[in-house]
N, C-alpha and C positions, 0 to 999 in steps of 0.2 A: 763534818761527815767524812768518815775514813772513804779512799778511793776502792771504786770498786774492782775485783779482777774481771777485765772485759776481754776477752779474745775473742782474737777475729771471726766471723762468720766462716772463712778462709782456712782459719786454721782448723777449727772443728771440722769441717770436712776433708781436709787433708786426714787430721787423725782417723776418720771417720773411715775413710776409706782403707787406708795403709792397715787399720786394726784387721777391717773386713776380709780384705785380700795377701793380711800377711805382706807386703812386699811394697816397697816406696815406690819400682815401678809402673805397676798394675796399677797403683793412686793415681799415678799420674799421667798413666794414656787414660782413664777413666774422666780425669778430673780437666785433661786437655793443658796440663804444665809440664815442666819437663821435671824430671826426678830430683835434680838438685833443690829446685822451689820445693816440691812438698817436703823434702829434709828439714830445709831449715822451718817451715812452715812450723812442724812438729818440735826441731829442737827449742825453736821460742816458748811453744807450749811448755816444754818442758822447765825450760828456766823459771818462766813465770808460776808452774807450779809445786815448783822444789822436788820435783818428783821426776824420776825416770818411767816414761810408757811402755819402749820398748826394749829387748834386750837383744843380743844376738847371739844365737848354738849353734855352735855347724854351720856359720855362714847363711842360719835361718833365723829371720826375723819375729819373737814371740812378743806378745803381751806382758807385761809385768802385773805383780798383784793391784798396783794402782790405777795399772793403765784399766785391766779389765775393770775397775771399778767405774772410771770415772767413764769408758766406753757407754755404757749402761747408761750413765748421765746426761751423755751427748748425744745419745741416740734419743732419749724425749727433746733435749732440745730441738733438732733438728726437726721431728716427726711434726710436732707442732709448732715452728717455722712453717713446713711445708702444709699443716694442714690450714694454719690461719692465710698463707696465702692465697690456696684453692678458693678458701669460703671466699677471700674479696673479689678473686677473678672469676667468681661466678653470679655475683649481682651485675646487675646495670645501676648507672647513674642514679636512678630514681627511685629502685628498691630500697625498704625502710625493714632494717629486721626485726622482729617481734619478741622478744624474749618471756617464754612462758612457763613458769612452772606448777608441777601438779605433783600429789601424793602419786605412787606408782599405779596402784590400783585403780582408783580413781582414772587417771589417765587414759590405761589400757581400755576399761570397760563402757565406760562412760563418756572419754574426751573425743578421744580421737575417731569414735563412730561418729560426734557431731559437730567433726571439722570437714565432713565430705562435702565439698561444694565452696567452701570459702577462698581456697587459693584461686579459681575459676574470678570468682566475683571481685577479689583482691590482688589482682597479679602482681601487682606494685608491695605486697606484706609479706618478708617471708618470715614464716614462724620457727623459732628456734624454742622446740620443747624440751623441756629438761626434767627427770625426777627427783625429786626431793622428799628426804624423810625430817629434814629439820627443819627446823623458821625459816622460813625466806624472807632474804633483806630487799624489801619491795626500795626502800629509800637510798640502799647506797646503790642504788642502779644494776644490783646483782640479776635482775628479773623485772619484767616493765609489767606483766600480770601473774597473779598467784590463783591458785585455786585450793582454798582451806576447809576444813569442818571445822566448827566449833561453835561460839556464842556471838562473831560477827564485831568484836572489839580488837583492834589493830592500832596503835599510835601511828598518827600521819596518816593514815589508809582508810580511804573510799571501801567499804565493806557493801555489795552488794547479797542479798539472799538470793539463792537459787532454788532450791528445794530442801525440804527436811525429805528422812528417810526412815524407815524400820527395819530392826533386825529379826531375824529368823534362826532358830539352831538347824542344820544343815549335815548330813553325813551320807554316805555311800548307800544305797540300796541294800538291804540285809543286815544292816551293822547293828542296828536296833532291830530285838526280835516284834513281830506282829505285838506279841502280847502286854508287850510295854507299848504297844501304841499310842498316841497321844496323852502318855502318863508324867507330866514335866520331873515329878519326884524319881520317877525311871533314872531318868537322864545323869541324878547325882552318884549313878551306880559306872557310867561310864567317864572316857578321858575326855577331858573337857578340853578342845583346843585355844588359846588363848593367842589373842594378836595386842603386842605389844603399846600400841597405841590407842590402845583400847582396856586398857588393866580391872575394870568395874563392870563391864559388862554382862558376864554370867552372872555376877551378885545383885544386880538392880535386876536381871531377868528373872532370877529365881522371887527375887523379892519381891517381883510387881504378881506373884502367884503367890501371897503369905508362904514363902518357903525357905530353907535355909540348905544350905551346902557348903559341909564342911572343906569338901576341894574348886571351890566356886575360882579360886586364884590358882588352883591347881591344873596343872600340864603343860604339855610341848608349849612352845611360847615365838613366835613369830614376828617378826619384823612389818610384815605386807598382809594385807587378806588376800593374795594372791596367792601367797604362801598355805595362810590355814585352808582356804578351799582346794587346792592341788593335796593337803596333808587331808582332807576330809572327804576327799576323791577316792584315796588311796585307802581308805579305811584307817585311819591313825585314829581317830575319833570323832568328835561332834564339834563342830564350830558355830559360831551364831556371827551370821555376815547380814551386813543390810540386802536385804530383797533385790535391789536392782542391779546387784552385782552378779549376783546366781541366776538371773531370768533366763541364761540359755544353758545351764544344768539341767535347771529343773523340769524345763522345756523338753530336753532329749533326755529325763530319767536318768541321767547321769550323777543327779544328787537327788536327796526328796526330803523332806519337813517331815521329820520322827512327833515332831510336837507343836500342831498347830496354834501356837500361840506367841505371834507379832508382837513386838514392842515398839514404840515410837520410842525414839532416839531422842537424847534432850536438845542436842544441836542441830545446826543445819550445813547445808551446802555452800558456803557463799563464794564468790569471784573478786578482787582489792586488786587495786591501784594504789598509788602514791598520790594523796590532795591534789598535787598542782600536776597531775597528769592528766587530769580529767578530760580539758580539751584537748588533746595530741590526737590528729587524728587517726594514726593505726590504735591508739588503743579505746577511742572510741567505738574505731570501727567490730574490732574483737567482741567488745561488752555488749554492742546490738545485735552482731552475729549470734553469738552465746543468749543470752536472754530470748531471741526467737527461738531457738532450737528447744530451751525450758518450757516458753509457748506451748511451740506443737507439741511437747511430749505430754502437757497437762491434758490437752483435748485428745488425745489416743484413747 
């Protein structure tokens, strides 16, 4: 294995600074050395990276084109040195972090209203939520719990179900006239909002009414449902989101159902582990939390 270029912690903040403040001085009442050390601090940088950082005009100290670059470099270094430090110096001994990730949406509307109460009951779990639009690798330890839709098949992964759900077409008050009221064939006359992760939907919806539409894959096309419902807010068009993501649109007439007619979804909710995490107790602890909270929502 070729050697790696490693410089110093020392020296990245030497450059780090002298960039910031133009002047080897100012580094080094900043940095508590005397000016000579951050010199050569820097010129080592330099050797080591066949490049000149700084130049001098007029007896002032500039960035060169490399230095500004690799600046930028050294600045995520540093930023995240200092942010992976915080995070350790703010657990105690005994905190166990949680690593969880969840679709965005999902997350927003859904998760994190029924996390209220669990750091209380768990003071020892801190939860590290993350969003994810791609697979998450529950096995190389990228994430200790997922929270997926789909058909509940994972390699290596404990797939529990949560809930299935239904979609709804959904769009701003007015946008559909009265008179196409609960007319689904209406509907192929306006923009169909489309959420990426979801590419069949208007087509299995029109279809589960013997119906056809020619632009059923047509329109704006979105990342998030968090997306198509702020674009379907807005009057961009009609989107079709599962139900219990719009319950507080629909609540405050913020959005309204042009076309009463529900789909059950083919997949479901589920929450996965990795097999052999099964008994760890924070993520135990999570999947009883979670499963109560699905409880009380069924009996509401």
């Amino acid at each position: 294995m070729s050697k790696r270029l490693m410089p110093s912690m020392t020296a990245l903040q030497c450059f780090e600074a002298a960039a910031r403040h133009l002047s080897f001085t100012r580094a080094a009442q900043e940095l508590h050395l005397t000016q000579s050390a951050v010199s050569k601090q820097v010129a080592q940088l330099e050797e080591m990276l066949c490049h000149n950082l700084f130049e001098r005009i007029r007896r002032r100290l500039h960035l060169t084109p490399a230095g500004s670059l690799y600046l930028a470099e050294v600045n995520k270094i540093l930023t995240q040195v200092d942010m992976s430090s915080r995070y350790i110096l703010s657990y105690g001994g005994e905190t166990e972090v949680l690593k969880v990730a969840t679709q965005p949406t999902f997350g927003d509307r859904w998760l994190v209203p029924n996390l209220k109460g669990f750091g209380k009951q768990f003071p020892n779990i801190h939860l590290d939520v993350v969003n994810e639009l791609e697979p998450f690798d529950l096995l190389q330890g990228k994430a200790d719990i997922a929270f997926f839709f789909g058909q509940g098949t994972w390699p290596g992964a404990r797939c529990i179900e949560l809930f299935r759900e239904e979609v709804v077409p959904v769009c701003a008050p007015g946008y559909v006239k009265k008179a196409d009221g609960d007319d689904a064939q209406a509907l192929t006359r306006h923009v169909l909002l489309q959420c990426t992760s979801r590419p069949e939907a208007w087509h299995e919806w029109f279809l589960d009414q013997d119906l056809h539409s020619h632009n059923s894959y047509h329109g704006p096309r979105f990342d998030t449902f968090y997306m198509c419902i702020r674009a379907a807010q807005s009057g961009c068009g009609v989107a079709l989101i599962p139900r219990y993501l719009v319950k507080e649109e629909l609540a405050e007439g913020k959005l309204v159902i042009p076309c009463n007619h529900p789909l059950r979804s083919e997949g479901s909710h589920f929450i996965a582990h990795a097999e052999h995490a099964a008994e760890v107790p924070k993520v135990k602890a999570f999947i009883d939390w979670i499963l109560a909270r699905v409880h009380d929502s069924a009996l509401e």
